[in-house]
Steps between C-alpha positions, in 0.01 A plus 500: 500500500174343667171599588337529831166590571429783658202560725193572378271845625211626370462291178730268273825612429760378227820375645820654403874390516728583731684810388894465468744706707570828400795466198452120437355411173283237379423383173204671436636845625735751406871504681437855614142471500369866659460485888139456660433728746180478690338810708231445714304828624462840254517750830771701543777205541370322174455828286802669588759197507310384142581872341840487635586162350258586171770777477823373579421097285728509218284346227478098473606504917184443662124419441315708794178343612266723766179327711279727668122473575471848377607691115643741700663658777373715769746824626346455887653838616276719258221218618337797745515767211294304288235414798520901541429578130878677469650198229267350293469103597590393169818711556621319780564170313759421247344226237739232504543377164527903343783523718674164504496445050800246528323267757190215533239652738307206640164581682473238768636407864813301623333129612771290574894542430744157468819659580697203393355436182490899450101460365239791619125437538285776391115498535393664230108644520262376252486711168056453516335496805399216713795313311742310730848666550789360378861425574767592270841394567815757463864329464742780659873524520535808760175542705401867684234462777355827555082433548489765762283523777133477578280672786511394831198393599369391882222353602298798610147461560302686214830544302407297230156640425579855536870584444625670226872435354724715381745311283419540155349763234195373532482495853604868519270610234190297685568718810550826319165426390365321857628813674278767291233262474506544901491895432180438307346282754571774772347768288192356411386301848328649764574216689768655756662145603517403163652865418746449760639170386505590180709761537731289722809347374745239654865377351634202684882534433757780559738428229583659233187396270277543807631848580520623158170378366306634792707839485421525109121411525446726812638794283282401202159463784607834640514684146141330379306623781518840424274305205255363741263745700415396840864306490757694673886346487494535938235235454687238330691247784818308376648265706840326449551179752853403552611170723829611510647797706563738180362505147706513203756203686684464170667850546666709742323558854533864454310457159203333624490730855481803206240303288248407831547939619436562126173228468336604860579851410231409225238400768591166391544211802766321493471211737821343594543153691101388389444241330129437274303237711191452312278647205152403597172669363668759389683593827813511481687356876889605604673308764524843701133438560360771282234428230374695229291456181615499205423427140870519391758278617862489303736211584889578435644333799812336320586254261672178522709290274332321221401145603566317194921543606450304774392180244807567274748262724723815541640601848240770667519698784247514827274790285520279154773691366773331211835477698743696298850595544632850379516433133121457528561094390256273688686284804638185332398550152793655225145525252217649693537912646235690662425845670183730616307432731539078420853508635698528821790665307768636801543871553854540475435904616355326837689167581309270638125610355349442173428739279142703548243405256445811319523620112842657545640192567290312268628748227849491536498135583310428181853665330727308686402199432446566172832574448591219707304249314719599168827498689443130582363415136861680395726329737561860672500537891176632649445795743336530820184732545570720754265846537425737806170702510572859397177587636113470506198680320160503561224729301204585754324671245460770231812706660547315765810278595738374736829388413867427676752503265873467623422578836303840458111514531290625270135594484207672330537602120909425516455131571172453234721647251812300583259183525358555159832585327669155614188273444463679137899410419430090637189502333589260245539608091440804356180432389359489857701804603348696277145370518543586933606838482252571234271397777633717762561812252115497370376461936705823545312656245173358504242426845461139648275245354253400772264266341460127595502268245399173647306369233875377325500237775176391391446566120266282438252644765362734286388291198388201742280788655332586163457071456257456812292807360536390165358149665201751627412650240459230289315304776 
């Protein structure tokens, strides 16, 4: 063996040899030394394909090694739920190293991959802060690319300064709390433009987090102004803007004709074919000409492949996308798979497309080439993923759904319940089952909680407060 140097990012790193083909030994390693298999990304591709292999290892087989810039993993489709105060946030994540006991969960981001040398970069962030990050280096025998995606963002105008994501727990739990901090605002001005923006709210983005989140908080807004005097729910003003023809485009047309009758049936407006042109002083501008101010602006239009697979030397699509075949293995490469949103993995249900980059793909992908991975590692002939859409759901709301499933539409109370019942069986382990429909059994029961708690994005307000008086006092 020899050793090559290996660039350098964000500090010094120590070099490493190269790593022997799978099954050849050296003298300082076992013959059957175990296999190394790398996953980068803990969303639903990294969790689920890690539990399925954590399960199905025989022991001595294969050392599992997860990256991920987060502990845990985020269940997006409960995502509006816990904005709406339905799920607890905390409930909504699965903590990755409770759940995955047999395998190395490494807190950092994929930097730079060597496919030929099989060595991962990870930038590691510093353990005090103001510390330089640092670059660890993984050796890897089988290799699963699964970062995910990250927002879409343009370059609106105003976007920037006055946006609000909706990606993560913390982003839905600082708009919970932006939302009924605007309730506040509105009940205590007398200010009537102020009022009016105030209680205006506008979600870029008719997918399904766009949809959903503005269909869950709009519920929660209506319920707390019974709450507020002088607030009545006719005076709130929603406003979902659309470019494309329809809104939910990931589903059926018939779904997302029911979902716009069943949002504008809500006073909402649903504005298809506009695009946002500017967010300036507070005014928010559409490219149908129409302005309107604003203090709440929600950006969900779309997501988009995550750069750093476009610096791994691995075929991409146009969109940034992992080239796959059907057994979810990476275009040239017998060592490196992928799937999600990351990969252009062909829909064998629709020749000629790719598959839609949703979580029931992700899911049952996540199995597949699980199973797939251990098949190769056992000499055993892989399968092809291959899965047609049963169906869509979409919660609007306490008691309020759409839903197509195998052709028939569904609505109203039938299609929450049926959205609920599926998301609580993919919810992943048992733990987080049971912690979520705790949630919903004790909101059946029990009223709303309608208070903003703001101060948790700031937490050290409070006491710096009480330092400048302190500094007064003693002065």
């Amino acid at each position: 063996m020899y050793k090559r140097p290996l660039r350098v990012r964000n500090g010094p790193v120590t070099p490493v040899t190269t790593p022997p083909s799978h099954g050849e030994s050296t003298p300082h390693s076992p013959a059957h030394s175990p296999v190394r298999v790398l996953i980068v990304g803990g969303g639903h591709v990294g969790l689920y394909a890690a539990l399925r292999l954590q399960q199905r290892l025989r022991p001595g087989e294969a050392e599992l090694t997860l990256v991920d810039p987060k502990s845990y993993m985020t269940y997006q489709p409960l995502l509006a739920e816990a904005a709406a105060g339905a799920v607890d946030p905390r409930h909504v994540i699965v903590p990755l190293r409770r759940v995955l006991s047999q395998a190395t969960v490494v807190l950092g981001r994929l930097s730079l991959l060597d496919p030929d040398t099989r060595i991962a970069t990870v930038t590691v962030p510093p353990a005090v802060a103001g510390h330089p990050a640092r670059d660890l280096q993984l050796r890897y025998d089988q290799l699963v690319l699964a970062p995910g995606a990250i927002p879409r963002i343009l370059p609106v105008p105003g976007l920037a300064e006055h946006g609000i994501g909706f990606h993560s727990v913390q982003e839905a739990v600082s708009l919970r709390n932006h939302v009924l901090a605007q309730l506040d605002l509105a009940a205590s001005t007398r200010d009537p433009a102020l009022r009016e923006a105030a209680l205006t709210f506008v979600f870029v983005g008719g997918g399904y987090a766009g949809t959903g989140a503005l269909a869950e908080l709009e519920d929660m807004a209506r319920y707390a102004t019974r709450h507020y005097p002088g607030i009545d729910a006719d005076d709130l003003h929603w406003v979902l803007v659309e470019a494309g023809d329809r809104i939910l485009p990931e589903t059926q047309p018939d779904v997302g004709l029911r979902t716009t009758a069943e949002l504008r049936g809500r006073n909402i407006e649903v504005r298809l074919g506009t695009r946002l042109e500017s967010v300036v002083d507070g005014v928010v501008t559409l490219s149908d000409g129409s302005r309107m101010a604003a203090r709440t602006l929600v950006w969900t239009a779309g997501v988009r492949a995550n750069p750093v697979l476009r610096e791994t030397r691995l075929p991409c699509d146009a969109h940034g996308r992992l080239r796959c075949d059907a057994s979810l293995r990476v275009l040239g490469s017998d060592r490196v798979w992928a799937a999600g949103d990351g990969a252009a993995v062909p829909d064998l249900a629709r020749p000629g497309e790719c598959c839609a980059p949703n979580a029931q793909h992700a899911v049952r992908q996540a199995r597949v080439l699980a199973d797939n991975l251990l098949a190769q590692l056992r000499g055993e002939p892989t399968s092809e993923y291959r899965h047609e859409l049963k169906g869509s759901l979409t919660s609007l709301g306490l008691h309020k759904g759409v839903a197509q499933l195998r052709g028939r539409a569904l609505h109203g109370h039938t299609a929450w319940l049926l959205h609920r019942a599926v998301h609580l069986r993919r919810v992943p382990t048992w733990d987080r089952k049971a912690r979520v429909l705790a949630d919903w059994t004790l909101a059946r029961l029990l009223k709303r909680e309608i208070v903003s708690m703001g101060a948790l994005e700031q937490p050290r307000a409070g006491f710096e407060t009480l330092m400048e008086h302190g500094k007064e006092w003693t002065e």
